[in-house]
C-alpha positions as CSV (number, residue, x, y, z in Angstrom):
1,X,102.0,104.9,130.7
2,X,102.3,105.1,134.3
3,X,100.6,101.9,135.3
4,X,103.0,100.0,133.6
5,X,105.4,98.4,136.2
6,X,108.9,99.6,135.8
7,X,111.1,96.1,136.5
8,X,114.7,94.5,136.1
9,X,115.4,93.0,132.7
10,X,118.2,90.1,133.7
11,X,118.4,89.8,129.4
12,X,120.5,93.0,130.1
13,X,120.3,94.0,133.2
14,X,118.6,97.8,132.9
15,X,115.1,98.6,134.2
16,X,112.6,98.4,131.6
17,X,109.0,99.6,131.3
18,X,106.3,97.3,130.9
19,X,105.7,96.5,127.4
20,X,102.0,98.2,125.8
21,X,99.0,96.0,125.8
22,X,97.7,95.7,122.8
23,X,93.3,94.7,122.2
24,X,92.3,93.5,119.4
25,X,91.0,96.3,117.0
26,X,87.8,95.3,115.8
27,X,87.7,96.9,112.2
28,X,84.9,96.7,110.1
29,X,86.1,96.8,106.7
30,X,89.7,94.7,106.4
31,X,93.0,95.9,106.2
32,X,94.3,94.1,103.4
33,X,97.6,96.8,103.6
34,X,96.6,97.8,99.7
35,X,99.8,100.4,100.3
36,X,102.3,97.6,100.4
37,X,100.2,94.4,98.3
38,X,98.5,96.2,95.7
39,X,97.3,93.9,93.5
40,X,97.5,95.1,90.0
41,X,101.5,96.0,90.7
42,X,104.6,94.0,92.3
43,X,104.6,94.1,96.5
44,X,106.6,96.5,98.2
45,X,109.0,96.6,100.5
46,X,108.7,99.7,102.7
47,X,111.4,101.2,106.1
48,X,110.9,102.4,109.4
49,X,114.1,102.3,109.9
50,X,112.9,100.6,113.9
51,X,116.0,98.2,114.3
52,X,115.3,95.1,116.1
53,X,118.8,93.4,118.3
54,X,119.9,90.0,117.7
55,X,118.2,87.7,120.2
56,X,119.0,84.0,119.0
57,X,117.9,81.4,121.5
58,X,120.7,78.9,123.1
59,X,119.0,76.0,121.3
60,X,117.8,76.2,118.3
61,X,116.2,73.3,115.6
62,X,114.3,71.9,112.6
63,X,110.5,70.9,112.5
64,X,109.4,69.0,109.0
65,X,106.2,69.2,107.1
66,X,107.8,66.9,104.3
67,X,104.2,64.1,105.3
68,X,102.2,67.5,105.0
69,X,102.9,70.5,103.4
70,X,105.3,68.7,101.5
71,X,102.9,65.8,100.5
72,X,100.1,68.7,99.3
73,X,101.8,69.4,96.4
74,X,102.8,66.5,94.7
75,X,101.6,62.5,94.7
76,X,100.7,61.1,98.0
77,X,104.0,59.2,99.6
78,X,102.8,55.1,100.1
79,X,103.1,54.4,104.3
80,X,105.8,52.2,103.1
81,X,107.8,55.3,101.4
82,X,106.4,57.7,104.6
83,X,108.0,54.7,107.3
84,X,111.6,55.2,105.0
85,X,111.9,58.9,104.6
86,X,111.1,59.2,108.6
87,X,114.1,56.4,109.5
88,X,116.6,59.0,107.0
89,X,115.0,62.3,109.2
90,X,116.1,60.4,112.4
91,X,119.8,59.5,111.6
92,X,119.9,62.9,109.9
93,X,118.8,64.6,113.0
94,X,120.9,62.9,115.1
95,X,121.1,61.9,118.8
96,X,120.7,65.3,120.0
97,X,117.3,65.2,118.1
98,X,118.2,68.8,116.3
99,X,115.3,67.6,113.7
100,X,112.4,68.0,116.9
101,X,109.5,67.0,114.9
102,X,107.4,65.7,112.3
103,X,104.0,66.5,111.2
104,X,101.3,64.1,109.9
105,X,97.9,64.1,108.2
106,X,95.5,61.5,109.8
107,X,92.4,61.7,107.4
108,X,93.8,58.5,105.3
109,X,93.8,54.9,106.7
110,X,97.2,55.1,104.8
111,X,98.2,57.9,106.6
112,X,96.9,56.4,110.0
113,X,99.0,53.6,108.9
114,X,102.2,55.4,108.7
115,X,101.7,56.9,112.0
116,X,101.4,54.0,113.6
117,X,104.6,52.6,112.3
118,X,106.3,55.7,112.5
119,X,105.2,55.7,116.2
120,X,106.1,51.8,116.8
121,X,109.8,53.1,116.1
122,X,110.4,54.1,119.7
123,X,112.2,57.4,118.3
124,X,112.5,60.0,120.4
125,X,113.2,62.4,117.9
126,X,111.4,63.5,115.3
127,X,108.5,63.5,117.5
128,X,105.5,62.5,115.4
129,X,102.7,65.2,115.6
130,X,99.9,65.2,113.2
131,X,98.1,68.0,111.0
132,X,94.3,68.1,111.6
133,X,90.8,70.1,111.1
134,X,89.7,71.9,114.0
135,X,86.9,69.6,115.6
136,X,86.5,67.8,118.2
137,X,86.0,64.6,116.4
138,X,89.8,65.1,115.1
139,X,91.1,66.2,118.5
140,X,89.8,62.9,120.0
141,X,91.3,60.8,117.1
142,X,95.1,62.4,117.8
143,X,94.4,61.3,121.4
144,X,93.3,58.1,120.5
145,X,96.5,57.8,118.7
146,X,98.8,58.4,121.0
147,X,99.8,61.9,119.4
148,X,100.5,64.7,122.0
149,X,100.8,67.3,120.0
150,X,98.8,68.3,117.1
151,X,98.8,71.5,113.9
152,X,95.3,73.7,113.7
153,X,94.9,76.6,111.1
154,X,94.1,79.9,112.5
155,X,94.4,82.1,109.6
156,X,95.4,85.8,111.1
157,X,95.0,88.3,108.2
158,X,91.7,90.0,107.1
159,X,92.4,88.6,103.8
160,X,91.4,85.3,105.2
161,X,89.0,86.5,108.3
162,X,86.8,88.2,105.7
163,X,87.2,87.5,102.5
164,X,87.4,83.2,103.5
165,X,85.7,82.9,106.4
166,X,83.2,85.7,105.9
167,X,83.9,86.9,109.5
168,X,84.9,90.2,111.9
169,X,88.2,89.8,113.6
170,X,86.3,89.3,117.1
171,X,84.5,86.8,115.4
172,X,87.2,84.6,114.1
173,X,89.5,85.2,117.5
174,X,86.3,83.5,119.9
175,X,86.3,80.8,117.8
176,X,90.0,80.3,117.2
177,X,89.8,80.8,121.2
178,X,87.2,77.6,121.5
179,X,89.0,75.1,119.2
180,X,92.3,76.0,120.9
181,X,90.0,75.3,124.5
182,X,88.7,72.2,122.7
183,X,91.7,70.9,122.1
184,X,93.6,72.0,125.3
185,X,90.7,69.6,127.5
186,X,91.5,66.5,125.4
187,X,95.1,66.6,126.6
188,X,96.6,67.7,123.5
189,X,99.3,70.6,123.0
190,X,98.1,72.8,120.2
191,X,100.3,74.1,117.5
192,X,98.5,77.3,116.1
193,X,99.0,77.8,112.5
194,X,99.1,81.4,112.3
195,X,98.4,81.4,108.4
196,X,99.8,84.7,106.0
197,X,100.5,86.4,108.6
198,X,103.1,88.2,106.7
199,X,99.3,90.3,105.1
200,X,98.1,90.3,108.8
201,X,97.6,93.7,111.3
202,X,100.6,92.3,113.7
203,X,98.9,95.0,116.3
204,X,95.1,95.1,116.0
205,X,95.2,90.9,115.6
206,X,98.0,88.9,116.2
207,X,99.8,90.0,119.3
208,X,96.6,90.1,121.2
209,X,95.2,86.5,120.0
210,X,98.3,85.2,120.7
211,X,98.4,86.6,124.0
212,X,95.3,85.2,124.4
213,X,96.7,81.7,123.7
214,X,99.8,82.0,126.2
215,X,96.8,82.8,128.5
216,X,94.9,79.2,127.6
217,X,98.2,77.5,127.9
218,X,98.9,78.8,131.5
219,X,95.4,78.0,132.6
220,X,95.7,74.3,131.0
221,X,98.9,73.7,131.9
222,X,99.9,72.9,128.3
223,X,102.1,75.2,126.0
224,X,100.5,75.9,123.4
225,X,103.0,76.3,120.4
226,X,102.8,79.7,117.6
227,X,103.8,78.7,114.2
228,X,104.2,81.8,111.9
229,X,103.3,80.9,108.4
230,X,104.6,83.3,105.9
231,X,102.0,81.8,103.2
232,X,102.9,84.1,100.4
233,X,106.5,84.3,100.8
234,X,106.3,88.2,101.7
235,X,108.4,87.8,104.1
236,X,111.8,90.0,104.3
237,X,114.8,90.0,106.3
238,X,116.3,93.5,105.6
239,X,116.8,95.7,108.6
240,X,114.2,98.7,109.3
241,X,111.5,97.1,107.1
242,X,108.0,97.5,108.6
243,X,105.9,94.8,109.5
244,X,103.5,92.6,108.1
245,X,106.9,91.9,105.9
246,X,109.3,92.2,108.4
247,X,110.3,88.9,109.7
248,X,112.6,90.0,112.8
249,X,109.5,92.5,113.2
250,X,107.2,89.7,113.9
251,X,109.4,87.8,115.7
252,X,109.8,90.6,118.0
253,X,106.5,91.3,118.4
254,X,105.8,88.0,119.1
255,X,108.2,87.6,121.5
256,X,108.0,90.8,123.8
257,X,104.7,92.4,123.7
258,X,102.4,88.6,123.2
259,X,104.7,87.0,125.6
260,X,105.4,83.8,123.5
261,X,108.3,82.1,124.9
262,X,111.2,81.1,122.2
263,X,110.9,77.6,122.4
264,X,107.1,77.8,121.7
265,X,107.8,79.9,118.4
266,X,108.6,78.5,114.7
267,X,108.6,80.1,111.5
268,X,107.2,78.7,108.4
269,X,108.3,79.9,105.0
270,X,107.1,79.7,101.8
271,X,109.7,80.7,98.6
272,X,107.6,82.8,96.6
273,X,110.3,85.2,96.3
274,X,113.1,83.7,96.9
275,X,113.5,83.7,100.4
276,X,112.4,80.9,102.4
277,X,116.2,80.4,103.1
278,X,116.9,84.1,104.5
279,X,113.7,84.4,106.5
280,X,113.9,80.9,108.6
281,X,117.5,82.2,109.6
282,X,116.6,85.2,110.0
283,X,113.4,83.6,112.5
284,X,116.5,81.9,114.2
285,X,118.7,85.2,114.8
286,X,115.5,87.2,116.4
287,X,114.0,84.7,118.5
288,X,112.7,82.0,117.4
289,X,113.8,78.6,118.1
290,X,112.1,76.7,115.6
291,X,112.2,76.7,112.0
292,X,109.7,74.1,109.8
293,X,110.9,72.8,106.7
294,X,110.5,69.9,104.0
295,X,112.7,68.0,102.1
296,X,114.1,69.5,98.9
297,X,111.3,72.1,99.6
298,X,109.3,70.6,98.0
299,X,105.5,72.3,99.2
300,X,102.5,74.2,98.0
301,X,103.3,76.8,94.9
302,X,107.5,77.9,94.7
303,X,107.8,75.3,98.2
304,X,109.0,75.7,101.6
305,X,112.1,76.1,103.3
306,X,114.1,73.2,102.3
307,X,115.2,71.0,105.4
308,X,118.7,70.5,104.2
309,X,119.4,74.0,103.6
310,X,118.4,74.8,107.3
311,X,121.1,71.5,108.2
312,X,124.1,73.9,106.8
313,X,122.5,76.5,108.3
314,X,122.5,75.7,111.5
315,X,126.0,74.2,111.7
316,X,126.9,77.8,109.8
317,X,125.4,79.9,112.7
318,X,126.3,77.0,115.6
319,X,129.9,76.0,114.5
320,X,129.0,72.7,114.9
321,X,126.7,69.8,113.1
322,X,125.5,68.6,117.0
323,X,125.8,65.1,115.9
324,X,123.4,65.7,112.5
325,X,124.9,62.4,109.4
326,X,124.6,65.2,106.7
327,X,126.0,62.0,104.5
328,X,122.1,60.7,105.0
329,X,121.1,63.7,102.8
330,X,122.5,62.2,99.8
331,X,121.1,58.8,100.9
332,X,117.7,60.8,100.8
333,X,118.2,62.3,97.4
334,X,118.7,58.7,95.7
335,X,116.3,57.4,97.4
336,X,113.7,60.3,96.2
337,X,115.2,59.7,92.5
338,X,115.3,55.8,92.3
339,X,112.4,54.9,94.4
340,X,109.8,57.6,94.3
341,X,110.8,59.0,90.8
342,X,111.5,62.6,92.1
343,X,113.2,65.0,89.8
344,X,115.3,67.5,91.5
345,X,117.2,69.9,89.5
346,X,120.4,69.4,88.3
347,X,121.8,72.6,90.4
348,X,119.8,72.3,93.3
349,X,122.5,73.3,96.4
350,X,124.1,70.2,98.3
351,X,121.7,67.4,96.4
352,X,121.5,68.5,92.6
353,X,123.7,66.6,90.2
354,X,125.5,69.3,89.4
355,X,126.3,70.8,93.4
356,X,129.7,70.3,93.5
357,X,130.4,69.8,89.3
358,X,133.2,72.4,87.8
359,X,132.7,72.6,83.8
360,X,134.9,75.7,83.3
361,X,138.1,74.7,81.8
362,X,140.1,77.3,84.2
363,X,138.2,75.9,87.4
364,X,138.8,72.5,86.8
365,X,142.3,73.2,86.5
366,X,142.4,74.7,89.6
367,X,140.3,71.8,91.4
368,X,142.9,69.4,89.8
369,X,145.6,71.3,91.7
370,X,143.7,71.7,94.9
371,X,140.1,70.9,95.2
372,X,139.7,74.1,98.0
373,X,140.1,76.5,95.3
374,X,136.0,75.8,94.0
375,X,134.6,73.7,96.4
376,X,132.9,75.3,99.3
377,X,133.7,73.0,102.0
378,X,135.0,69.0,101.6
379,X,131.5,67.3,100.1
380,X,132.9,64.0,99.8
381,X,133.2,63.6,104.3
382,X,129.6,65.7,104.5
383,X,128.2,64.7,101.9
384,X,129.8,61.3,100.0
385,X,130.0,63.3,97.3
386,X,133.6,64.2,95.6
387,X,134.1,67.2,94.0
388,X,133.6,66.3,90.2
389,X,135.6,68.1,87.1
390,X,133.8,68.2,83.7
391,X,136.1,67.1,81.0
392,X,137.0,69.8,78.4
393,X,140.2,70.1,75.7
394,X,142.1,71.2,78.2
395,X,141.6,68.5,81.1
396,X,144.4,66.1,80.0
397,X,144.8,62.1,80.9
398,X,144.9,63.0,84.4
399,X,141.9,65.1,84.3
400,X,140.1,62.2,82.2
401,X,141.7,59.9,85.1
402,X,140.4,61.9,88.0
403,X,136.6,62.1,86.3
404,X,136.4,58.5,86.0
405,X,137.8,58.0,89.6
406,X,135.5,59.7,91.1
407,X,132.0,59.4,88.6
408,X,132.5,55.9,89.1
409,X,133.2,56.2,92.6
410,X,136.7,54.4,92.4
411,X,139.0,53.9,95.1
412,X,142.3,52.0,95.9
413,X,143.6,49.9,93.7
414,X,140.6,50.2,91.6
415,X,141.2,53.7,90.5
416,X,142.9,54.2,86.7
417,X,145.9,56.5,86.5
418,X,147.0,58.4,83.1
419,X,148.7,55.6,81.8
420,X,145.4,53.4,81.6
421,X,144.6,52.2,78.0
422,X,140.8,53.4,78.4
423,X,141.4,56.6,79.8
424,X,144.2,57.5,76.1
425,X,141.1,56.2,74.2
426,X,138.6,58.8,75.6
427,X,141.3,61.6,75.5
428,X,141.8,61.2,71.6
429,X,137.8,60.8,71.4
430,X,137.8,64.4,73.5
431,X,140.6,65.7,71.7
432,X,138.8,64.5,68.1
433,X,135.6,66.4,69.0
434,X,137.7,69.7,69.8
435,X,139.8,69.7,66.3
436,X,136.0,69.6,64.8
437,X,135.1,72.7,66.9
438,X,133.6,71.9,69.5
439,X,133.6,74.6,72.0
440,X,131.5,73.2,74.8
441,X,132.7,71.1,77.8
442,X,132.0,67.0,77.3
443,X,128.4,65.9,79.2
444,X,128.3,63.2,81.3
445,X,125.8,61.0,78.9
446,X,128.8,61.5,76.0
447,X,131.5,60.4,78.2
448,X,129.4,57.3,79.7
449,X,128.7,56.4,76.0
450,X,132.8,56.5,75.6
451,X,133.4,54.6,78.1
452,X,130.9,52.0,77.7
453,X,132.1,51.5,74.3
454,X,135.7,51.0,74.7
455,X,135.7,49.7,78.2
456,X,135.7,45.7,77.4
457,X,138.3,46.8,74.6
458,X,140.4,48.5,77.1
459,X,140.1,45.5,79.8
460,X,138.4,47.8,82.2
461,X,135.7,46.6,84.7
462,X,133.4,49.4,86.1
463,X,131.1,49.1,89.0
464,X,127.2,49.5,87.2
465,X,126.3,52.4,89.5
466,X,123.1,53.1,87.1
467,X,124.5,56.5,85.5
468,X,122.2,58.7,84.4
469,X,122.0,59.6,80.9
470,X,119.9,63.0,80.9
């Protein structure tokens, strides 16, 4: 305790003491934390009650793993489909770049492909960074490509060190050490996957490998970059939770005693339980400046942290979009539906066909009076998507009117008022089903079906917008 220098902390200007150094403990049988993960019964979720402050960094974004993480768990993307879904990141990200980077496998000529033409864009932002084994044969191929900065796994709990990799902690740290070396005299900036390190002994392993690495980064003159991976989705966000689990816990250790600057740190999260969402914010509000996501989460197992949920997120905790076209998230949902056959769930938040869709009759009153009432913010200017009321017995002709206006995207002249000849024929078709007993509100398949009946009849021309019957 008294060699630690005593100096001025300008972050609040007291004298602090010199954080504790921590070694790397050098166990020989794991510590799998049995107390908090035990196997045969649900995880717990213990308190310290050790608060940690706020500490947000002034800039803050979004990295994507959409080409990787995201392309694990489902049918590889073509390079044509990889090229197209990278253009929609970039105008989504806008041109203050708050979508930094993309990650991409290389181990495909396809893949290679789509680097290339990424690359051949001339974007500045998402940076294209690539995904690779840790070998020298790989490092040489990212230089060779042009790549500057490149993902390698360095799985941190003993879960993985033993059990996987059938090593001792000292064992997997010197060769972690070497690849991140390797790696570091090719040129390259490293990104160091710190994998399930929401299992991992934060103390005995993490902070001092990772202090370690801010070493090899200062002697290469290279950052080298700290993702943590919360592989499991253990992660939690609830104030006075120990660590592994605690993600402001991490953060902070990260941060203050393995000297890991913010703009070198991202978080990673899996949605195991729920809370991929919570615990990339959360990554945000303690320290870290990063946060990787994929589309529509859309990853190994439950998925990751989906991209457009961070968008709102950010704007939420910035007061500000910073230039991001949220309108191109829509873009990106058709585009997964019609061209790469994607399913996403009807109530999936902001892109689900259902987002922004009131079905109770007493709501959709209210939204016909003033769309604020149960819409959370306007989706039609962030998202070209109008609020949508479900026709029921008690929407009316205008109801009717405003559900056909705006399914069918109508504006101007073009839109149908009460008085419109097809809009009375679906109202006594609605009003027919209720005097039978219906009691449900009218799907859009049944109402499509109306309307394509009696809309020659009625000498009404809608625009084929390709409705979706399911």
């Amino acid at each position: 305790m008294e060699n630690r220098k005593v100096y001025m902390n300008y972050h609040n200007n007291l004298l602090s003491l010199e954080e504790h150094i921590y070694e790397l403990v050098d166990v020989v049988q794991p510590n799998v934390f049995r107390n908090l993960f035990p196997y045969d019964e649900i995880p717990k979720i213990a308190f310290n009650d050790r608060i940690v402050p706020h500490n947000m960094p002034e800039s803050i974004w979004i990295t994507d793993t959409t080409f990787r993480d995201g392309q694990q768990s489902r049918a590889p993307y073509t390079t044509e489909q990889i090229v197209t879904i990278y253009d929609y990141l970039h105008r989504l990200g806008g041109p203050n770049g708050i979508i930094r980077a993309s990650e991409f496998f290389l181990y495909s000529k396809k893949d290679r492909d789509a680097v290339y033409k990424c690359m051949e864009r001339g974007y500045e932002f998402p940076e294209v960074t690539s995904w690779i084994r840790a070998s020298k044969k790989d490092f040489e191929l990212v230089k060779d490509l042009g790549i500057k900065e490149t993902g390698i796994l360095v799985s941190c709990s003993d879960y993985h060190i033993f059990y996987k990799m059938k090593m001792t902690r000292s064992q997997a740290m010197e060769h972690y050490l070497s690849i991140v070396r390797e790696c570091l005299e090719t040129g390259v900036a490293p990104r160091c996957h710190l994998e399930d390190i929401t299992r991992s002994d934060i103390h005995g392993f993490v902070i001092p490998f990772c202090f370690e690495l801010m070493k090899l980064g200062i002697e290469y003159g290279i950052p080298v970059k700290i993702r943590a991976c919360d592989t499991m989705g253990y992660g939690i966000n609830f104030a006075g939770a120990v660590i592994p689990r605690s993600v402001q816990g991490i953060i902070y250790c990260l941060l203050t005693h393995a000297g890991v600057p913010s703009e070198q740190l991202e978080w990673h999260g899996h949605n195991d339980f729920y809370k991929a969402v919570t615990n990339s914010t959360t990554a945000w509000l303690y320290g870290a400046s990063g946060v990787n996501c994929s589309l529509f989460g859309i990853g190994e197992r439950t998925g990751n942290t989906p991209l457009e949920a961070m968008v709102f997120e950010y704007a939420q905790l910035k007061g500000s979009l910073d230039g991001m076209d949220t309108t191109v998230i829509t873009e990106l949902a058709e585009y997964f539906k019609k061209e790469i056959g994607y399913k996403i769930p009807h109530r999936t938040p902001f892109v689900g066909k259902n987002f922004n869709v009131t079905r109770a009759g007493i709501h959709a009153d209210g939204l016909l009076k003033n769309e604020e009432i149960y819409n959370i913010f306007d989706t039609e200017k962030f998202l070209n998507r109008p609020v949508l009321v479900s026709v029921s017995n008690t929407s009316g002709l205008a109801g009717i009117a405003h559900w056909i206006n705006t399914y069918y995207k109508l504006k101007g002249d073009s839109m149908l008022d009460k008085s419109n000849p097809l809009v009375n024929k679906i109202k006594l078709l609605v009003d027919k089903e209720y005097e039978e007993g219906r009691i449900t509100v009218m799907t859009d398949a049944e109402l499509v079906e109306m309307i394509n009946t009696y809309m020659i009849e009625s000498n009404v021309d809608l625009p084929n917008i390709n409705v979706t019957l399911d």
